[in-house]
N, C-alpha and C positions, 0 to 999 in steps of 0.2 A: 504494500500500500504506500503510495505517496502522496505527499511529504513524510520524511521517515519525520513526524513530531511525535509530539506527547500523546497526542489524542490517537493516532492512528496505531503509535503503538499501547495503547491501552485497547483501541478495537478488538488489535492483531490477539493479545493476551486472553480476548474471551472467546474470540469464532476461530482462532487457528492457531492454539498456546503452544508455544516451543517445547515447552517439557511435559508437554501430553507423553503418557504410554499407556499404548492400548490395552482394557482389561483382557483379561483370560476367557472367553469364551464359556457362555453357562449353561452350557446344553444346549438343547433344540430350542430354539426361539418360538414363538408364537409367529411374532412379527418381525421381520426383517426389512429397516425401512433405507434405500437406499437416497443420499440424498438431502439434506438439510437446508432444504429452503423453507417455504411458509407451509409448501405440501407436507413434507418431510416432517417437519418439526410438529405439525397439531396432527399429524398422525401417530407420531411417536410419543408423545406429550401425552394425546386422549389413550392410547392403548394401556401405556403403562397405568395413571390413571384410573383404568378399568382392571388393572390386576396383572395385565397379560406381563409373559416374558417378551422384553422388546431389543432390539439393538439396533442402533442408528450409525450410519456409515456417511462421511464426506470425506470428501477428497483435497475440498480447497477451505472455503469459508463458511461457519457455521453464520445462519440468517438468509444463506443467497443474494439474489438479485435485488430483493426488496431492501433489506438491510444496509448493504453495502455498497450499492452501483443503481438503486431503483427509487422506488417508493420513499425513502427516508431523505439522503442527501437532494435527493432533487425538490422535493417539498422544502427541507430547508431554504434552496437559494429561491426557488417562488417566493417565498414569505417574505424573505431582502428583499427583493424585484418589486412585490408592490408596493410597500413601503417608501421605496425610492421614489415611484410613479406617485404615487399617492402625495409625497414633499412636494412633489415637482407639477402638479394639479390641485394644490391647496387652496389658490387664489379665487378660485371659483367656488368656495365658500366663504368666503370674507377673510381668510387664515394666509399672512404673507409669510413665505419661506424662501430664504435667498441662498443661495450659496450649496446647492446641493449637489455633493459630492459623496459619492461610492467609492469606499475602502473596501475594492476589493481582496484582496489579501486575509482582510479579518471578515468578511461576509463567509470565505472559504473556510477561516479559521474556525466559527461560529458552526458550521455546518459539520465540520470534523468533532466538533466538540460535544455537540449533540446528536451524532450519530454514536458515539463513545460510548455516552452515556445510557442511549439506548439499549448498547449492544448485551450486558448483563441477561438481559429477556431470552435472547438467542443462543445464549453461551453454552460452551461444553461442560462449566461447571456446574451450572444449573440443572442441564438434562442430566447428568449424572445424580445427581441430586435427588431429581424426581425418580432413581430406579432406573436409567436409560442407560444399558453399556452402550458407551459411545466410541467411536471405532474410526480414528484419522487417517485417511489413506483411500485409495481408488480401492471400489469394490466391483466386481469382476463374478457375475453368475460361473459356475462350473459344472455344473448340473442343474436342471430343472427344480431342486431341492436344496442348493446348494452354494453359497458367495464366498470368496475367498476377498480377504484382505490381506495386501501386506505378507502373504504367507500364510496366514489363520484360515483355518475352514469354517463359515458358521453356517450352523443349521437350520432351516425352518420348516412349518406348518405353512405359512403365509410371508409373502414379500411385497411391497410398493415400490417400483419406483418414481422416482418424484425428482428426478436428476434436473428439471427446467430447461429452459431454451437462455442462448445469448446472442450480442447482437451481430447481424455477417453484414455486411456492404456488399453491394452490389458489383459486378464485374467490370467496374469504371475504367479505362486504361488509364495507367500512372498512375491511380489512386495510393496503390500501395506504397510504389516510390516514393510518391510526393509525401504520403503521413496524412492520417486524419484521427480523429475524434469519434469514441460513440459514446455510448451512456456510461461505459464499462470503464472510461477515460476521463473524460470530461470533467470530472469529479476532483481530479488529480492535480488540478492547474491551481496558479498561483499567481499566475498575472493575466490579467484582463484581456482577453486578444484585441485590438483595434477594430479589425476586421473581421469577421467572422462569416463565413457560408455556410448556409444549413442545408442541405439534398434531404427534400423526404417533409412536405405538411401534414405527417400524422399528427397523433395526441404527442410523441415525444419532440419531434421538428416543432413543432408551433408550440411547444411549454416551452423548450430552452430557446428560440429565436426571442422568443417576446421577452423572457427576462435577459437575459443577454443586453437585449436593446434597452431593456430599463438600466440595464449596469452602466449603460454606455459605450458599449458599442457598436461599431457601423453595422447589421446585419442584413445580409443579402438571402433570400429565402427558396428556394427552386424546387419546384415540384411540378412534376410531369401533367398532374390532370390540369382540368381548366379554373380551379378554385380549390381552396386548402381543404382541409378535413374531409376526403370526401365519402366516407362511411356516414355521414351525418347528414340530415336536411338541408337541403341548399340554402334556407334562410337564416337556418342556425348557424353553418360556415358562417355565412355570409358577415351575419354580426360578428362574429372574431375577426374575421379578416379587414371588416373596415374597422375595427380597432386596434389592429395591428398595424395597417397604412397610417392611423394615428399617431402612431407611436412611431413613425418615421422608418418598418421594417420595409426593405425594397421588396414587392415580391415579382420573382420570374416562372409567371405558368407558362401552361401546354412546350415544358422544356424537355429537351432531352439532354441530359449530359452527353458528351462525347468524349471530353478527356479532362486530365486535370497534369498539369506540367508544375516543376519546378525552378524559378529563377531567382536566383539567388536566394536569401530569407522570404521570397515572396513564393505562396505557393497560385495559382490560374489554375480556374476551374472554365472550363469548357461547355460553353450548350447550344442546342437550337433550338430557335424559339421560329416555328415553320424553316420557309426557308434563310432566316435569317440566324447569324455568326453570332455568336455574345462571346466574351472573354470578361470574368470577374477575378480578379485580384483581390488576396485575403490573406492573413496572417494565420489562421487556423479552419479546417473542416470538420463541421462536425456530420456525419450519417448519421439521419433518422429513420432509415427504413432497413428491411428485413430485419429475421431472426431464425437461429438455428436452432434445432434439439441438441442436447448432450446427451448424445448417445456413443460417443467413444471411450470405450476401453469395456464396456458395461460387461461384452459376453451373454447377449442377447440370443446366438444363434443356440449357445449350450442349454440354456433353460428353457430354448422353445418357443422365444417370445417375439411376435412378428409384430416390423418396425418399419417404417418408410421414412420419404422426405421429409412429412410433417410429425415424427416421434413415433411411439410406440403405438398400438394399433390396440383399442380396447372397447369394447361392448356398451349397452348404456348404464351396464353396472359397474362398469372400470374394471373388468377383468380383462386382462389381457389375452391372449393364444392359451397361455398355461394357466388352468384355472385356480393353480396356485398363487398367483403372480399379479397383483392387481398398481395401476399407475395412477397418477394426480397429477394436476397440478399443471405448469407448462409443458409438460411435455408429451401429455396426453388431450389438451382438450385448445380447440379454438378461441376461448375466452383465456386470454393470459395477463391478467390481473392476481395482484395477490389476495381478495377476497375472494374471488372464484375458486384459486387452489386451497383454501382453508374450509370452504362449505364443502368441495369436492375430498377431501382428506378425511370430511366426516361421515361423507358416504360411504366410503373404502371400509371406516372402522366397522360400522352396522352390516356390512356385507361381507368383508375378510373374515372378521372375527364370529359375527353373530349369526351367520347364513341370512342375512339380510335381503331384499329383492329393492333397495332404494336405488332412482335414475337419477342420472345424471341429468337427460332432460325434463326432466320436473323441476326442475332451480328456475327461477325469476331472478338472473342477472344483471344488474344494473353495472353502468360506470360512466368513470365521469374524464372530461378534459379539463386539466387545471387551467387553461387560460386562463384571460380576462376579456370579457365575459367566460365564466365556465360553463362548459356543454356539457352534461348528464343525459344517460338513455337507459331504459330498461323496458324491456319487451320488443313488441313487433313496430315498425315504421311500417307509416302507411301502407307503400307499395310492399311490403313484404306480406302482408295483410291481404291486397289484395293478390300478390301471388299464390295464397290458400285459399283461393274462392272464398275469403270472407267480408262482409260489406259492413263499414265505420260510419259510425259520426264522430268526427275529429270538432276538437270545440279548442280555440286557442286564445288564452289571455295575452294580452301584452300588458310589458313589464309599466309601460307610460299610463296604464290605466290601475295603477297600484298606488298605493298614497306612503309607501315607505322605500318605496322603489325611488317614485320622485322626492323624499325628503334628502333618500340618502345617493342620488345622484349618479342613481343607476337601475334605470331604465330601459337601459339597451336590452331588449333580452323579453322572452315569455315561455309563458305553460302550456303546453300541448299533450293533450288526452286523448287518446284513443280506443273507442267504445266501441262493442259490436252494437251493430245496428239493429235498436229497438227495445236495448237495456242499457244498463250501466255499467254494465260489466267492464274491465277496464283490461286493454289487447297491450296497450305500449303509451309509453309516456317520452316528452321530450322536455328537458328544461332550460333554459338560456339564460342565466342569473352568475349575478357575482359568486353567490353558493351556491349556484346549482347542486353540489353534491352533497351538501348537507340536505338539499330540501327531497332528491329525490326518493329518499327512502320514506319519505309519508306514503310516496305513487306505488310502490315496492311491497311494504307491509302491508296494501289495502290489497294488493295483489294475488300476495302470498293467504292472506285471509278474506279472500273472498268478497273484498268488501265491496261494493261500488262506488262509483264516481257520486252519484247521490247520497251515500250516506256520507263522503267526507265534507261535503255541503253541511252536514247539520253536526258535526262537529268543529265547539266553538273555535278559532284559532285568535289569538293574542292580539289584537289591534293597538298598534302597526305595526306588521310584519310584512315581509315581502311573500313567506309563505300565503300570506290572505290569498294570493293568485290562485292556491290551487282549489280555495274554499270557492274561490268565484268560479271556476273551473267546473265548479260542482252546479253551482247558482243555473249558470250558463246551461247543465244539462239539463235540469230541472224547469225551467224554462220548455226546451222543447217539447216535455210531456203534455202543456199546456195548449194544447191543439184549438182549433176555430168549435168542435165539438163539444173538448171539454168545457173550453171558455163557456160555451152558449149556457150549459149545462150547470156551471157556476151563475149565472149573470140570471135565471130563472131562479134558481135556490135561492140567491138574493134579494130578488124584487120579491118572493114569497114573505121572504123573513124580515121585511121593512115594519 
């Protein structure tokens, strides 16, 4: 990890301690979980927990992607980033702030230091702690029954693996010469690049380009399609994207990179935007897009367990080929968020252990993009909707018809519901909000229990919240019930009861 400091090696201390020695093996395991990411970790965590004999095996860093190269450090530097934006847009609440300047160095320091702190949760000494022989070193199926570490044989009933995906770049020419950035990197820096190029407007392209640009600097943004985010609604993009052009991000669609060269300290990136040449100069690349499974060294073919381009290949109960053998987490499922691989690791437990029959697809996945505006999704989008022969009423709030939205200056953004048609049933939800991702697990838990879009109408919400949107959201459907029929049918009740 770098900077070799204090914070990093106190990380280093708890997810990958120099004077680990692996225990002695205790017989036949129950659970053998390969793997200590967030999969890994709430599977090994809930089994022992549950009594079982458990053993957990990494290779590199105990916490994964999330802890150390994900979720953690990069929430950190968001939280600098708006901060910064936020000094630097004061004025427009009566609030003068002059002079604002980004220490980057200590923003990085900040982010090491609470990653540090975090990392005790993820530690080797902790799963030991809870009953986990925990086992440092690449682990290597050798039988269908059977993982070797290190030289040790351990035995199981049950295996997961939960080994994750990392990030791969794209086949650029030069890229690799020249040197770029991914999420696995990026982290690592200590002075502010000038210049920066992002390849790639997914959720992680467009999180690091916009703070970046809050940091101060010049960021050039390049992605292939014709508008950023484009897994999301085009009006959802849309609002990120004109608040990204806000924020002075250059953005280069319908591009194609073609190379990326080296000139001196300067690195050129290469694209076509139709038939026309572009050349950016930038002091650092960062790649936002692809991701690979970790599936080398595993020993995949010895235990039986059948694996492709996108991971390991598993049923909707997450068992894999060998029905010994069950996976989680990135490297089994197309949702690669670290709250997917934790619901999904609780599936495993109730199914490896308990002869369980729970799916994978019965989860209500939400997630969210940390922009500014943040974009949140969970369920079906429209057209996914209507590619199951099924027919919506989509009822959509905007954030400008919100009375805390406009207090607190943020606006940009609305709630979109989507109902099968003729209830309230709730198919998919979309949110465009500062927190989007705090609000959308109201959409999520009404989902998961059944609730509809009309009963969260009549549960009161706090006035004034920006959540009121999705109570109107409610109002809005409730409303339609209210037909030329019904009305007539009220409006005779009435004149009755004068």
């Amino acid at each position: 990890m770098r900077p070799d400091d204090e914070y990093n090696r106190t990380l280093l201390s708890h997810v990958h301690p120099a004077d680990w020695v692996n225990p002695t093996p205790a017989g036949r395991y129950n659970l053998v979980v390969v793997g200590a990411g967030t999969a890994g970790l709430v599977a090994a965590a809930g089994a022992a927990g549950l009594g079982a004999r458990v053993a957990l095996v990494e290779r590199h860093l105990m916490g994964g992607d999330c802890l150390n190269v994900g979720c953690v450090p990069s929430k950190a530097l968001i939280s600098a980033a708006r901060v910064a934006a936020g000094a630097r847009t004061a004025t427009r609440f009566g609030v003068r702030v002059s002079g604002v300047e980004v220490d980057f160095p200590v923003v990085m320091e900040r982010m090491r230091r609470l990653r540090s702190q975090i990392a005790p949760n993820d530690s080797v000494r902790r799963f030991a702690d809870l009953g986990v022989d925990v086992f440092i070193g690449q682990g290597t199926f050798t039988s269908p029954t059977t993982l070797a570490v290190d030289g040790t044989t351990l035995e199981f009933s049950r295996a997961v693996v939960a080994t994750g995906a990392r990030a791969a770049a794209p086949p650029i020419p030069g890229l690799a010469d020249a040197g770029y950035l991914t999420n696995e990197s990026i982290f690592s820096l200590t002075e502010l690049p000038r210049r920066l190029v992002v390849v790639g407007a997914g959720p992680i392209g467009c999180e690091m380009a916009q703070s970046f640009r809050q940091f101060g600097s010049e960021v050039t943004l390049v992605e292939t399609a014709g508008h950023i985010l484009v897994r999301e609604d085009p009006d959802a993009a849309a609002a990120v994207q004109h608040q990204m052009e806000q924020d002075g991000i250059r953005l280069v669609l319908d591009a194609k990179v073609t190379g990326v060269d080296r000139r001196g300290s300067d690195r050129v990136v290469r694209c076509e935007v139709g038939a026309v040449a572009h050349e950016i100069v930038c002091d650092d690349i960062l790649v936002g897009v692809g991701r690979a499974p970790n599936l080398e060294g595993l020993g995949l073919e010895a235990a039986s367990i059948a694996h492709g381009l996108a991971g390991v290949t598993v049923n909707d109960y997450l068992q894999t080929s060998n029905p010994r053998v069950y996976a989680a987490g990135d490297i089994a499922s197309r949702y690669q968020f670290t709250h997917t691989a934790d619901a999904l690791s609780r599936i495993v437990l109730q199914n490896a252990l308990f002869a369980g029959r729970k799916k994978a697809s019965a989860l209500q996945v939400p997630w969210c993009t940390y922009t500014t505006p943040e974009v949140a999704h969970v369920g079906l989008y429209e057209s996914e909707a209507a590619g199951r022969g099924l027919d919506v009423t989509t009822i959509t709030v905007a954030l400008r018809d919100v009375d805390r939205a406009i207090l607190d200056g943020e606006d940009a953004g609305f709630v979109r519901v989507h109902c099968k048609k003729g209830s309230d049933r709730i198919l998919g939800a979309t949110i465009v909000a500062t927190h989007a991702g705090d609000m959308i697990s109201e959409v999520t838990v009404a989902m998961v229990g059944r609730v509809g879009l009309g009963t969260l109408a009549s549960a009161i919400h706090p006035y004034p919240t920006q959540a009121d949107a999705i109570r109107k959201a409610g109002d809005a459907y409730n409303k339609t019930r209210l037909t030329p029929f019904v009305k007539g049918l009220f409006e005779r009740w009435l004149t009755f009861r004068r």
